[in-house]
C-alpha positions, 0 to 999 in steps of 0.5 A: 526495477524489473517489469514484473516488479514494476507490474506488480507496483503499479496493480498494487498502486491502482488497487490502493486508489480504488479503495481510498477513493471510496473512502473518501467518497463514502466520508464526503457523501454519508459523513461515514468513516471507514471501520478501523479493519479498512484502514488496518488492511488499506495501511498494511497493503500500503507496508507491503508495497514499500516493501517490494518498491524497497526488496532487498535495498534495506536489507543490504544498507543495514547487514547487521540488523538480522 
């Protein structure tokens, strides 16, 4: 994986920490859960990073799929 890739992992990965451990936090202390748009947006954060970790991996194992 390149260093800029790899860069680009790891803030997503920091990111996506931050923002579930407030989550969870909010759930433990108000017994409040998260609005379904934050969990839409956490889960499509959560795509888009499988998707750079994989890049072009799952396009070149599958050729016929486009």
């Amino acid at each position: 994986m390149s260093q800029t890739k790899k860069e680009q992992v790891i803030s997503h990965l920091r990111y996506l920490r931050k923002e579930l451990r407030e989550m969870h936090l909010d759930i433990k202390e108000d017994g409040l859960f998260p609005e379904a748009g934050e969990i839409r947006k956490i889960m499509a954060q959560l795509e888009a990073l499988l998707e750079l970790v994989e890049g072009n991996t799952r396009i070149q194992s599958n050729p016929k799929a486009a």
